[in-house]
C-alpha positions as CSV (number, residue, x, y, z in Angstrom):
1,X,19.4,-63.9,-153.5
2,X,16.5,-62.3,-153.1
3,X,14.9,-64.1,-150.0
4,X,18.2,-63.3,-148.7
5,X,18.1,-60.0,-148.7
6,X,14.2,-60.0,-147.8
7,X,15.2,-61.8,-144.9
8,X,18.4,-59.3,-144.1
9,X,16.1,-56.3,-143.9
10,X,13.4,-57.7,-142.0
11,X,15.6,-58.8,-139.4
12,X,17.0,-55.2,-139.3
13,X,13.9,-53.5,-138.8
14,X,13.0,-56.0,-136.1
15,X,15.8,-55.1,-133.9
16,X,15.1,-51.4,-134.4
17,X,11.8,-52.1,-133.8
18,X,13.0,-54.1,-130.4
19,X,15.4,-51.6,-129.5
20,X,13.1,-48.7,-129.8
21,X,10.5,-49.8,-127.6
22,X,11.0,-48.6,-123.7
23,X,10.9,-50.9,-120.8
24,X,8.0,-51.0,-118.7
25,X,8.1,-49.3,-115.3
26,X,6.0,-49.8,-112.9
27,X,3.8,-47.5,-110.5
28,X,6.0,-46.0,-107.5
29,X,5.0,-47.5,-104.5
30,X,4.1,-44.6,-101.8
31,X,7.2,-44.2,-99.4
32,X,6.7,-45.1,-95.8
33,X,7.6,-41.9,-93.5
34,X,10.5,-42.7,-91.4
35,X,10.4,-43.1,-88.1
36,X,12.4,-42.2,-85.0
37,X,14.9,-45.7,-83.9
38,X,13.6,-46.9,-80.9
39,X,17.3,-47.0,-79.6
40,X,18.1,-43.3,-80.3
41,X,20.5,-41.6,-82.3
42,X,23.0,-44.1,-84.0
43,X,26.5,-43.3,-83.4
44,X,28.9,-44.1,-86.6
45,X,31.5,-46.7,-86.0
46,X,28.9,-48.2,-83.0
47,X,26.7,-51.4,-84.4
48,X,23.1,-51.6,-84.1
49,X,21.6,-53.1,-80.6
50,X,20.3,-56.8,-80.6
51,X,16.8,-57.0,-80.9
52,X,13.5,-57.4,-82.8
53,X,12.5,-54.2,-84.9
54,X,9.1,-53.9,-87.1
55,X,9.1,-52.4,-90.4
56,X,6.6,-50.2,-91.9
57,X,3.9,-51.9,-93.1
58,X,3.9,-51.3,-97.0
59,X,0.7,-50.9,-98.9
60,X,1.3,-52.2,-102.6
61,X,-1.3,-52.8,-105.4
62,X,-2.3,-56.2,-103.9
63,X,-2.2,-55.7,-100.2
64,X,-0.1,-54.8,-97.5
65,X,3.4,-56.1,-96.9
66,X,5.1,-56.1,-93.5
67,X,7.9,-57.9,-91.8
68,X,10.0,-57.6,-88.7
69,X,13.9,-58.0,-88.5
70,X,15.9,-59.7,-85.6
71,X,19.4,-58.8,-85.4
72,X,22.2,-60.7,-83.2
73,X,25.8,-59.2,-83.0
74,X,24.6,-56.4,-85.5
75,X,23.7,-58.5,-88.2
76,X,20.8,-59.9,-89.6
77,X,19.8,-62.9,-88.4
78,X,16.2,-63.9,-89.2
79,X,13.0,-62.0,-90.9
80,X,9.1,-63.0,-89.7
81,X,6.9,-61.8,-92.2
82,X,3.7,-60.2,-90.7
83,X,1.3,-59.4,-93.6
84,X,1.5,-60.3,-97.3
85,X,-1.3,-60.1,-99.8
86,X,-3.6,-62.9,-99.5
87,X,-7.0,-61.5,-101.0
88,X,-7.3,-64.4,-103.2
89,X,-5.3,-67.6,-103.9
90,X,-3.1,-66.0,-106.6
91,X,-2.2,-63.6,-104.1
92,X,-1.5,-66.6,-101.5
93,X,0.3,-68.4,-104.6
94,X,2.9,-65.4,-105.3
95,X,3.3,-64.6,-101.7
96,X,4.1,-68.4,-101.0
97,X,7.4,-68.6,-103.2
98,X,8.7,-65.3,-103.0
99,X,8.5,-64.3,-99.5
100,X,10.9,-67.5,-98.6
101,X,12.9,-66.6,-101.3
102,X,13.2,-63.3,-100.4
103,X,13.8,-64.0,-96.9
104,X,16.9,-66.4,-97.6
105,X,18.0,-63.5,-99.9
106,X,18.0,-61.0,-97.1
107,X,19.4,-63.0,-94.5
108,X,22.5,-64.5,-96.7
109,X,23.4,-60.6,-97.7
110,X,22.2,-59.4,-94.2
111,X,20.3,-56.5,-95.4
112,X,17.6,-55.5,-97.4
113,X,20.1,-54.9,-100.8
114,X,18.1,-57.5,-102.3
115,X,16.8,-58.2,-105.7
116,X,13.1,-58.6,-106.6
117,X,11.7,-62.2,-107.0
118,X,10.1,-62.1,-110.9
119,X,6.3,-62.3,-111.1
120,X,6.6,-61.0,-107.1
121,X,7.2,-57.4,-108.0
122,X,4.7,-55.3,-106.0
123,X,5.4,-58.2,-103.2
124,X,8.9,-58.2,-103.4
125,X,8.9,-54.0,-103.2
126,X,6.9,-54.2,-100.3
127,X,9.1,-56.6,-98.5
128,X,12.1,-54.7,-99.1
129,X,10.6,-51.4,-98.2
130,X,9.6,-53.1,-95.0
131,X,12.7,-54.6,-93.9
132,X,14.3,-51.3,-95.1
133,X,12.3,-49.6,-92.5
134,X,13.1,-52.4,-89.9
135,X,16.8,-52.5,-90.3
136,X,16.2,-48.1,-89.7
137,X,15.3,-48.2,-86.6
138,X,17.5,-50.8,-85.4
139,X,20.4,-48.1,-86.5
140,X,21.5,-50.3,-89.2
């Protein structure tokens, strides 16, 4: 009975221990300054023109992230990745299995409403920033 109820109460003030601790957030990246579409001023209801746009180039913790979008028929249709962190082979490693998973993700939801790849965060902000800023000046 008494291991039992040793057991009960440490269990409890695990979980509050658990609960009471507050997820780790991590530094803001800086926001890239928007720039004018090359195509003018988007009209609602009208789609965005065909065409390759270049995104911002990001600068994150480990380097600089940049893609550029093509869109067909005012959708997404591919994503070429111009600079990723590649200081060092870890950097080459992360950047090697999340910018193809991030592309896929991108172009299956054609946007940039896309979720971080885990272990890829700073990478995977960057990315999304850039395409974000791609799929702007397209009109998108």
């Amino acid at each position: 009975m008494r291991r039992a109820v040793l057991t009960a109460a440490s269990t409890s003030a695990l979980v509050v221990l658990l609960l009471s601790l507050k997820p780790h957030h991590p530094a803001a990246l800086p926001a890239a300054a928007p720039e004018p579409s090359p195509t003018g001023t988007r009209h609602p209801g009208t789609r965005p023109a065909d065409g390759t746009y270049t995104g911002s180039p990001i600068p994150t913790r480990y380097g600089t992230v940049q893609v550029a979008a093509t869109l067909k028929g005012g959708r997404l249709t591919a994503v070429k990745v111009l600079q990723v962190p590649s200081d060092n082979g870890r950097d080459q490693e992360i950047a090697g299995y999340a910018v193809p998973r991030l592309t896929q993700e991108a172009l299956s939801v054609h946007g940039a409403a896309i979720d971080a790849v885990s272990g890829a965060s700073y990478t995977s902000a960057g990315y999304i920033q850039s395409l974000q800023s791609a799929l702007d000046r397209a009109g998108a």
